[in-house]
PyMOL Python script that loads the backbone (N, CA, C, O; Angstrom):
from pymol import cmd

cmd.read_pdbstr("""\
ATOM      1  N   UNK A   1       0.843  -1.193   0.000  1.00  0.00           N
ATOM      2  CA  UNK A   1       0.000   0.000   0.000  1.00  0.00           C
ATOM      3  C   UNK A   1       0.877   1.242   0.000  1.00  0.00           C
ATOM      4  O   UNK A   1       1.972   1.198   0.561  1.00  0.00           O
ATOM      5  N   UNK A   2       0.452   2.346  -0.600  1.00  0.00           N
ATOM      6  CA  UNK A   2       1.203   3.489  -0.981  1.00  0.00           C
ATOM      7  C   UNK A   2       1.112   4.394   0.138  1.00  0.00           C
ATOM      8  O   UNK A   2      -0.021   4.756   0.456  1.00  0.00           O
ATOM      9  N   UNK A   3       2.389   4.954   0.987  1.00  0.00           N
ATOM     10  CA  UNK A   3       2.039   5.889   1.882  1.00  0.00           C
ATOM     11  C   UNK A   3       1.581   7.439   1.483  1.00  0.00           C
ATOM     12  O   UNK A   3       2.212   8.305   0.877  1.00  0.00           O
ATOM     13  N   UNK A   4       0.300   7.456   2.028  1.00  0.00           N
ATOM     14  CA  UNK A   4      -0.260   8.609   1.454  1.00  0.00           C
ATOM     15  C   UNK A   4       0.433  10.183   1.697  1.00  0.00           C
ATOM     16  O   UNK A   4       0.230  11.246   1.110  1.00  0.00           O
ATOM     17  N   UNK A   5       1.064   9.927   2.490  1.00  0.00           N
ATOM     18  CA  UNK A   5       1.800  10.911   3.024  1.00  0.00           C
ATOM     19  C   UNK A   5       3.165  11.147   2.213  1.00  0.00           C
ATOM     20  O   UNK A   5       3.560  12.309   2.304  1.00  0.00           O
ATOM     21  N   UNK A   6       4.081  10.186   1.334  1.00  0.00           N
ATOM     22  CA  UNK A   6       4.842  10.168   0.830  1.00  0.00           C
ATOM     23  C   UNK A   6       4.028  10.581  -0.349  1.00  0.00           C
ATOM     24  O   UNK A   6       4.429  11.688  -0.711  1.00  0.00           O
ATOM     25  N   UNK A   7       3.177  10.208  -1.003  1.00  0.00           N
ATOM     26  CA  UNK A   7       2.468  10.688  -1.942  1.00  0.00           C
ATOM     27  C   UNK A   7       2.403  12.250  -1.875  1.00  0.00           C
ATOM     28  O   UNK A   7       2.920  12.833  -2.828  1.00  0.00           O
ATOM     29  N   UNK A   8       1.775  13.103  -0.767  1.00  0.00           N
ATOM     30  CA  UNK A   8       1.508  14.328  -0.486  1.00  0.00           C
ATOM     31  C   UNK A   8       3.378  15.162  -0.590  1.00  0.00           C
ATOM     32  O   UNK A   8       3.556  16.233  -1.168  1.00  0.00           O
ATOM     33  N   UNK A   9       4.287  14.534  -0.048  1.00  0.00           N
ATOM     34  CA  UNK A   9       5.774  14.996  -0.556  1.00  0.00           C
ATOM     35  C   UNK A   9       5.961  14.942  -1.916  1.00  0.00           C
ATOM     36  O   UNK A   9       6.615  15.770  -2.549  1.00  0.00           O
ATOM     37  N   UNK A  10       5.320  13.847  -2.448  1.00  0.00           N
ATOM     38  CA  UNK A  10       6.492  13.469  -4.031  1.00  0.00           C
ATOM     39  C   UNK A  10       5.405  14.793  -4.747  1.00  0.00           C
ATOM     40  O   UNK A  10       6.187  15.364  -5.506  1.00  0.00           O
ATOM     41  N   UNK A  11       4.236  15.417  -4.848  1.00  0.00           N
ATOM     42  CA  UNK A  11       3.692  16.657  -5.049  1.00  0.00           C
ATOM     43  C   UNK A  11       3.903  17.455  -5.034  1.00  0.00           C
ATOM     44  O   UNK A  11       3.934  18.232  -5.988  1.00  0.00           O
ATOM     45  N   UNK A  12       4.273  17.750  -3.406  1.00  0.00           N
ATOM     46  CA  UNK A  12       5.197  18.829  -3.423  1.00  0.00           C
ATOM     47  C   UNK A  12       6.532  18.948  -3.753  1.00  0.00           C
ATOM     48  O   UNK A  12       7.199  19.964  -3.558  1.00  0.00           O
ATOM     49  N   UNK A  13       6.896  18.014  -4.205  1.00  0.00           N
ATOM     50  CA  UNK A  13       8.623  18.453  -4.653  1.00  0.00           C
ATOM     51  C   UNK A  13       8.460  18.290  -6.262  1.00  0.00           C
ATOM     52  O   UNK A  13       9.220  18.782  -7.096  1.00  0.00           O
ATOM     53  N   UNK A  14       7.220  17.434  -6.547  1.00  0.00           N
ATOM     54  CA  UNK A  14       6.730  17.930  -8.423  1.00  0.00           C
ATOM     55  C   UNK A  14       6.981  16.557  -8.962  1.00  0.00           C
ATOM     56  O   UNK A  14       6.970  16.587 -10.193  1.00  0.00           O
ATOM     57  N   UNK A  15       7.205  15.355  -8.470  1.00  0.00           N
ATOM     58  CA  UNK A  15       7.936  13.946  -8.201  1.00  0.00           C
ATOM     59  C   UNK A  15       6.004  13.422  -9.084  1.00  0.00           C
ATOM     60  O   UNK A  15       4.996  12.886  -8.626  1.00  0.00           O
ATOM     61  N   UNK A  16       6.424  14.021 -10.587  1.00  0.00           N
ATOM     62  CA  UNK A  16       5.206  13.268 -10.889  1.00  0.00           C
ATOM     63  C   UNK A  16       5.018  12.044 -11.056  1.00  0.00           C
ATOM     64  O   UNK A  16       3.847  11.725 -10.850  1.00  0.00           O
ATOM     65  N   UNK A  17       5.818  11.056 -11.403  1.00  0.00           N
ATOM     66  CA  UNK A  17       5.738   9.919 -11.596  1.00  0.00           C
ATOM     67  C   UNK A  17       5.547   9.001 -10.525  1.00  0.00           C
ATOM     68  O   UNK A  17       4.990   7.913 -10.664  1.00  0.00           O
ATOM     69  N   UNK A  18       6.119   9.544  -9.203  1.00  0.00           N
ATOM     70  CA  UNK A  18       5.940   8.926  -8.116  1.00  0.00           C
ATOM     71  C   UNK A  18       4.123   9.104  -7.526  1.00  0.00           C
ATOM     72  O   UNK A  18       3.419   8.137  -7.235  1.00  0.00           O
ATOM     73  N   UNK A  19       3.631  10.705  -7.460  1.00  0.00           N
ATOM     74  CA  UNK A  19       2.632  10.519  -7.071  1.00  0.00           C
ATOM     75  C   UNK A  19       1.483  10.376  -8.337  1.00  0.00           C
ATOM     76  O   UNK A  19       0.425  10.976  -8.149  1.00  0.00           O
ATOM     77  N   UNK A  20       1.606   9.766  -9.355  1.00  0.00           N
ATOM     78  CA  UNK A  20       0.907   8.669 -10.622  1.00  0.00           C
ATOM     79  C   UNK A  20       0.719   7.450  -9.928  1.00  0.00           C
ATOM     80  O   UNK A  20      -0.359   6.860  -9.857  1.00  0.00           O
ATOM     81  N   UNK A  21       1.869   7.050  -9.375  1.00  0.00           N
ATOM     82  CA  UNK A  21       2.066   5.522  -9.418  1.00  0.00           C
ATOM     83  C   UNK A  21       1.391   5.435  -7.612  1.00  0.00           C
ATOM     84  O   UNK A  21       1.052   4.428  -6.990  1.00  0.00           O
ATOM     85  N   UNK A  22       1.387   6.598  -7.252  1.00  0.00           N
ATOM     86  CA  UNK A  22       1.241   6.170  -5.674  1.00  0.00           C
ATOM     87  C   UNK A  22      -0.664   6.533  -5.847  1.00  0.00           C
ATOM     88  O   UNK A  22      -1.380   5.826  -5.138  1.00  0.00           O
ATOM     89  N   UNK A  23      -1.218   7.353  -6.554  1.00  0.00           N
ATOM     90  CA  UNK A  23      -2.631   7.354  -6.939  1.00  0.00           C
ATOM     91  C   UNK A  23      -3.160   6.088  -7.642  1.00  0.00           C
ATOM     92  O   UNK A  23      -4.362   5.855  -7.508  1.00  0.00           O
ATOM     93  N   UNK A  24      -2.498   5.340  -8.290  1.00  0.00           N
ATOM     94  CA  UNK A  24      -2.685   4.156  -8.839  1.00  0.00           C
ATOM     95  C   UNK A  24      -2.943   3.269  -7.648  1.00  0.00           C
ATOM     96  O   UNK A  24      -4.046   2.816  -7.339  1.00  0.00           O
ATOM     97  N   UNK A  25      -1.663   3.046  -6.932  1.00  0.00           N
ATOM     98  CA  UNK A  25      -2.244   2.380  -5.887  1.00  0.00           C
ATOM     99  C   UNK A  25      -2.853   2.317  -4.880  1.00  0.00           C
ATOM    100  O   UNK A  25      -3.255   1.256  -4.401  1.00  0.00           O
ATOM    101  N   UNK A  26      -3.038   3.493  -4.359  1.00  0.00           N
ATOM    102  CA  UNK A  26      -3.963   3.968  -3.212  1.00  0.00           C
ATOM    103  C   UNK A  26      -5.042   3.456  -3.712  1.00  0.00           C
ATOM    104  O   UNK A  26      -5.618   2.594  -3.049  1.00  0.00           O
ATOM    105  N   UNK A  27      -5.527   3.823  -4.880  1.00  0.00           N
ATOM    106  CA  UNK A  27      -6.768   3.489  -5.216  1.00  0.00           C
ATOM    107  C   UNK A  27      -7.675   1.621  -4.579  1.00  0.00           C
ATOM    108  O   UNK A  27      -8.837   1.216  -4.577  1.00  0.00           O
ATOM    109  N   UNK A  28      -6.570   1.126  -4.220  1.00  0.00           N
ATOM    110  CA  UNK A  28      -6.892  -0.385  -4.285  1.00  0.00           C
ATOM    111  C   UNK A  28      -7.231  -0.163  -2.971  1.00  0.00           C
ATOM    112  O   UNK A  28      -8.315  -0.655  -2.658  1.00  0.00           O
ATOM    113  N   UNK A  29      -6.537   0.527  -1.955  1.00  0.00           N
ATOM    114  CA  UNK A  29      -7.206   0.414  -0.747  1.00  0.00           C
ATOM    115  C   UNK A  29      -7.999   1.607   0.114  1.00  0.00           C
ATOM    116  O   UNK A  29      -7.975   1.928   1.302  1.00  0.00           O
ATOM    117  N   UNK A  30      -8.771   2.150  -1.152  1.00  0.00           N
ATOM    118  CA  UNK A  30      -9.840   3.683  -0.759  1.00  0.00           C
ATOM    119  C   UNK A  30     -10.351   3.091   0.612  1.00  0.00           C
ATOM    120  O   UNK A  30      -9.914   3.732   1.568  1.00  0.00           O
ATOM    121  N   UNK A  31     -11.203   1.983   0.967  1.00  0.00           N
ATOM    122  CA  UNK A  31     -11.849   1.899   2.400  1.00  0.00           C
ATOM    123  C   UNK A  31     -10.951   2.271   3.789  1.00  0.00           C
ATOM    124  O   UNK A  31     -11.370   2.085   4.932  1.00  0.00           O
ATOM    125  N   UNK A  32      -9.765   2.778   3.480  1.00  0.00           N
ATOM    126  CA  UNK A  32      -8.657   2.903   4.748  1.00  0.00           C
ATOM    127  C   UNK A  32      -8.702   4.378   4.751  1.00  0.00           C
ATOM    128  O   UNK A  32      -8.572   5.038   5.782  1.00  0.00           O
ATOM    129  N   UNK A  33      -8.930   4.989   3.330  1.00  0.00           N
ATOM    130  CA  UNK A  33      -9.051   6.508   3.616  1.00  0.00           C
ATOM    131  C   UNK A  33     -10.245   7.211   3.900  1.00  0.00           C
ATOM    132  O   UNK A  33     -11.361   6.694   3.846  1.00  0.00           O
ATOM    133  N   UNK A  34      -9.975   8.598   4.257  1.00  0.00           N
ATOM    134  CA  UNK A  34     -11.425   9.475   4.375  1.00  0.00           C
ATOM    135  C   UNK A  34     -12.192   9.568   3.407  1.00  0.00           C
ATOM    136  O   UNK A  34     -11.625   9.077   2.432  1.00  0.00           O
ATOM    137  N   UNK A  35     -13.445  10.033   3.086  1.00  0.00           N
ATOM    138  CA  UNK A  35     -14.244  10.123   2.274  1.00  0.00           C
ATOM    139  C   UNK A  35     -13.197  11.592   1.063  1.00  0.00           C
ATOM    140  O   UNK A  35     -12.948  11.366  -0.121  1.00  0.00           O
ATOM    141  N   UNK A  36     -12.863  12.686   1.652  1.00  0.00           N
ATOM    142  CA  UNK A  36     -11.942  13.640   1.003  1.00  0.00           C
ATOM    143  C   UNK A  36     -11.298  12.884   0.262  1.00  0.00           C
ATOM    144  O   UNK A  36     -11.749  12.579  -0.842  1.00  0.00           O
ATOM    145  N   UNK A  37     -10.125  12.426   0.702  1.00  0.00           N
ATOM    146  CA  UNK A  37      -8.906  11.906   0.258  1.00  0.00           C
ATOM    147  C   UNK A  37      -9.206  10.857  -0.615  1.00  0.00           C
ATOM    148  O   UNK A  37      -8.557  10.998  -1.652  1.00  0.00           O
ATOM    149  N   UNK A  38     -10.213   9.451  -0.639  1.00  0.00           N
ATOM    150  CA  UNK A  38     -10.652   8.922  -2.199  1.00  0.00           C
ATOM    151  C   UNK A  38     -11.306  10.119  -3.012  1.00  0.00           C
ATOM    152  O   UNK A  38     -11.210   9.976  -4.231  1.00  0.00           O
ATOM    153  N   UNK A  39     -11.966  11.298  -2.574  1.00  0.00           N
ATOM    154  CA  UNK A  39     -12.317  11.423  -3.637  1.00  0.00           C
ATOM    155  C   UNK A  39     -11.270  12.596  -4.319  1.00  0.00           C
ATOM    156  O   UNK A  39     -11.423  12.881  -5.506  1.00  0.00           O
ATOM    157  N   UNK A  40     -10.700  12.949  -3.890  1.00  0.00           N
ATOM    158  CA  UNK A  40      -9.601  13.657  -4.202  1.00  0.00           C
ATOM    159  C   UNK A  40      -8.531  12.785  -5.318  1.00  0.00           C
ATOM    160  O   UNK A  40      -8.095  13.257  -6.369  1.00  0.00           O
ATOM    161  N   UNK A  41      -8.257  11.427  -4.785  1.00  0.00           N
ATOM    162  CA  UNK A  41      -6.867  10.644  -5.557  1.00  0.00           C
ATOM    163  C   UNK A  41      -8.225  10.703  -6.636  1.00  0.00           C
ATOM    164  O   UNK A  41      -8.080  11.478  -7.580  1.00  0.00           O
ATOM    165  N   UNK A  42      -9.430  10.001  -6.571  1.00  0.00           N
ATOM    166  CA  UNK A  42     -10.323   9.854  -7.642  1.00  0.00           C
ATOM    167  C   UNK A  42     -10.253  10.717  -8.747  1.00  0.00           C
ATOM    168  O   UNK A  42     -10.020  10.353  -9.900  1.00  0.00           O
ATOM    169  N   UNK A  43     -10.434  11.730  -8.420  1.00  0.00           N
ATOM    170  CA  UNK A  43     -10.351  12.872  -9.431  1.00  0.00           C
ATOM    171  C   UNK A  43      -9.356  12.890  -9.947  1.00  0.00           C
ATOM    172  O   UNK A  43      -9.592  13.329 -11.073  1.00  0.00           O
ATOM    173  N   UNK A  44      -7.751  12.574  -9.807  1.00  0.00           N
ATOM    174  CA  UNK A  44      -6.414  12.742  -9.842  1.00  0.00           C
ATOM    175  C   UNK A  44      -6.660  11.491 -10.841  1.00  0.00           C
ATOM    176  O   UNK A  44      -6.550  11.768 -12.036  1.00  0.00           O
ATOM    177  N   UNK A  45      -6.903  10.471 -10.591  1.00  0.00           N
ATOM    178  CA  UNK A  45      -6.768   9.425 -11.277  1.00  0.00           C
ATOM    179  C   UNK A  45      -7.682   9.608 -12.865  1.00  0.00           C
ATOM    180  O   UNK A  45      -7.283   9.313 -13.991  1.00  0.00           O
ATOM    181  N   UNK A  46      -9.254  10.302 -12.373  1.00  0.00           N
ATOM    182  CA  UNK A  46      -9.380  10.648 -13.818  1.00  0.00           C
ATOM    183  C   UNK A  46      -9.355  11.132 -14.625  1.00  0.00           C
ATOM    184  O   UNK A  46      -9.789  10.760 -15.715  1.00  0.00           O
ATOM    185  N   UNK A  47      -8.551  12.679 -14.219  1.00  0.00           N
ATOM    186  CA  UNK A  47      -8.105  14.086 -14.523  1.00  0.00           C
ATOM    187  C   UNK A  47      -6.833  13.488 -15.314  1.00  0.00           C
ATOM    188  O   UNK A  47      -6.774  13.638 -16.535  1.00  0.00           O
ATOM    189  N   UNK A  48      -5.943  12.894 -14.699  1.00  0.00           N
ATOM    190  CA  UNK A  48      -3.975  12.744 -14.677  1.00  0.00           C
ATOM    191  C   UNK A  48      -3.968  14.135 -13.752  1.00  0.00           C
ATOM    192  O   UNK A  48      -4.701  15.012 -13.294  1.00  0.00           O
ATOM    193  N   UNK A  49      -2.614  13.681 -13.823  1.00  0.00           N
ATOM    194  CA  UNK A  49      -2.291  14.778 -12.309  1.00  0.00           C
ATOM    195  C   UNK A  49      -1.812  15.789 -13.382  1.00  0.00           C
ATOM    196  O   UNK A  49      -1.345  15.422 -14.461  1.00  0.00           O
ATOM    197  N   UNK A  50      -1.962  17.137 -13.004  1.00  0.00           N
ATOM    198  CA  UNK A  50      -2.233  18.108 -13.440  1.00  0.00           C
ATOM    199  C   UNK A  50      -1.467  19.241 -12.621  1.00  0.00           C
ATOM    200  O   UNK A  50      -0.971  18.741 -11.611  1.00  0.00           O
ATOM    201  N   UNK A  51      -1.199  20.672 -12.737  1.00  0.00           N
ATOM    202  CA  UNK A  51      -0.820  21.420 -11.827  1.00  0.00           C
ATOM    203  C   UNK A  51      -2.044  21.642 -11.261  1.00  0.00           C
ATOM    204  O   UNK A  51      -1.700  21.738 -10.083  1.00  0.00           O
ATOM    205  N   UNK A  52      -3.310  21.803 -11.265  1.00  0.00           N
ATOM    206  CA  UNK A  52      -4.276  22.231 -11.017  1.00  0.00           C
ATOM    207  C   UNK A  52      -4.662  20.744  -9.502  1.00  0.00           C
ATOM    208  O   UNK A  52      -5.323  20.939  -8.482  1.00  0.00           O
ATOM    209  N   UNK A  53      -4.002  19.476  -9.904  1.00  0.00           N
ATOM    210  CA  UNK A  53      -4.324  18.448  -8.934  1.00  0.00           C
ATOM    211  C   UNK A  53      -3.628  18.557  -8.086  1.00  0.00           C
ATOM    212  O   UNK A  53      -3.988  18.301  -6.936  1.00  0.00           O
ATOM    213  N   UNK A  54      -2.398  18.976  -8.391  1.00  0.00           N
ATOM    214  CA  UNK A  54      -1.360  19.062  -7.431  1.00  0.00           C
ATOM    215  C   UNK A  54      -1.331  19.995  -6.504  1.00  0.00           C
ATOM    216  O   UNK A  54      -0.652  20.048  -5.479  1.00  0.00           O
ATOM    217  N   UNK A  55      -2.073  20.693  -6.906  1.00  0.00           N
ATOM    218  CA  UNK A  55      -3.020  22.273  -5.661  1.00  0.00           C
ATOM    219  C   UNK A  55      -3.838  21.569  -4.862  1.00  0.00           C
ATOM    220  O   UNK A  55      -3.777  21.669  -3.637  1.00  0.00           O
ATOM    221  N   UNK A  56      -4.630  20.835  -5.445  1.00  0.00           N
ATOM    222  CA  UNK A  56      -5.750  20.059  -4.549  1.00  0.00           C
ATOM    223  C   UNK A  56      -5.387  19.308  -3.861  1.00  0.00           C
ATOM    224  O   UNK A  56      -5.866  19.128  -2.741  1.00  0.00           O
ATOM    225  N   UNK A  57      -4.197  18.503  -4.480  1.00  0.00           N
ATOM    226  CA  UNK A  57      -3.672  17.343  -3.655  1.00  0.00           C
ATOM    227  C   UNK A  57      -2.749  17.762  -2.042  1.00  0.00           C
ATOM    228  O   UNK A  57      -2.709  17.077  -1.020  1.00  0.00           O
ATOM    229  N   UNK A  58      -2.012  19.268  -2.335  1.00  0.00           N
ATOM    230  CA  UNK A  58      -1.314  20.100  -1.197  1.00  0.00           C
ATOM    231  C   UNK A  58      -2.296  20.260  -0.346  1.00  0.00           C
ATOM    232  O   UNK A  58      -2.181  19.798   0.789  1.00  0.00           O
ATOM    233  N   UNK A  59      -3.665  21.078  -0.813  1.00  0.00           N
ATOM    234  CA  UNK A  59      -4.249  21.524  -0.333  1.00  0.00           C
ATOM    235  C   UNK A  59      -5.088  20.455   0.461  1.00  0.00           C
ATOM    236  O   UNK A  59      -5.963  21.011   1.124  1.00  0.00           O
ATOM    237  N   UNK A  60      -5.080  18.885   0.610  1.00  0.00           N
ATOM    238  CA  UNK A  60      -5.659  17.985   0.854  1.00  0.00           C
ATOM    239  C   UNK A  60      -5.473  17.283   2.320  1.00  0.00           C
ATOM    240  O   UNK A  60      -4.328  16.912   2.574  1.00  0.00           O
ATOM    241  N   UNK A  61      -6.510  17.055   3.339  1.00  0.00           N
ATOM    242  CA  UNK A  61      -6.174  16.763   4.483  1.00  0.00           C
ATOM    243  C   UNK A  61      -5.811  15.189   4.319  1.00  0.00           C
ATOM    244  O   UNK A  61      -6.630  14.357   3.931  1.00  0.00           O
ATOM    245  N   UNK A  62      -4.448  14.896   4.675  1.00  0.00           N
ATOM    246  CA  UNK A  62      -4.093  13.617   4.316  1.00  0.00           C
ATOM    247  C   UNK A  62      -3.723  12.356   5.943  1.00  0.00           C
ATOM    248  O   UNK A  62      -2.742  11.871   6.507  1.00  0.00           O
ATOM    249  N   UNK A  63      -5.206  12.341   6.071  1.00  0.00           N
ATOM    250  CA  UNK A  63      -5.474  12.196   7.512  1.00  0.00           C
ATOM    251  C   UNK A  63      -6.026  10.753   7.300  1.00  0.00           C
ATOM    252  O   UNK A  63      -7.219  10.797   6.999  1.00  0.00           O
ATOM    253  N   UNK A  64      -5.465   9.338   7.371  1.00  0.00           N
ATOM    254  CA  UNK A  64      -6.301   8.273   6.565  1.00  0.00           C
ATOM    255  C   UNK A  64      -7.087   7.477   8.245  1.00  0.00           C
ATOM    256  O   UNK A  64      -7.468   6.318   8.083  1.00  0.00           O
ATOM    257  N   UNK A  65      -7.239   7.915   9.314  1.00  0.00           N
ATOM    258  CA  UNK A  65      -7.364   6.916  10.164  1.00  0.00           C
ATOM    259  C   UNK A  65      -8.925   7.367   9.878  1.00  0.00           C
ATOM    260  O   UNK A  65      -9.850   6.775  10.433  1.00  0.00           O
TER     261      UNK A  65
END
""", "prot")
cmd.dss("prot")
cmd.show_as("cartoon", "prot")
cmd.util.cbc("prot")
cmd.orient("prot")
């Protein structure tokens, strides 16, 4: 499983390929995250990550308990 939090770094440092591959896999285990945060990677996943995702994704409470 992809740490969502390493995901929220590889964004901010612009590490697109890392947070592609870490939205790819998060996706497999959405029931561990908040309702925000799937629907946030969701959008990311059907958008592609974007500068515009990568705002959302900073801007995103990455709180999975």
């Amino acid at each position: 499983m992809c740490d969502v939090a390493l995901a929220a770094r590889s964004v901010q440092q612009g590490n697109i390929a890392k947070i592609w591959y870490c939205v790819h896999d998060v996706t497999l285990h959405v029931r561990d995250m908040t309702p925000h945060v799937r629907d946030v990677l969701k959008r990311v996943r059907d958008c592609g990550v974007t500068r515009v995702m990568q705002r959302v994704l900073i801007g995103c409470d990455f709180d999975t308990k």
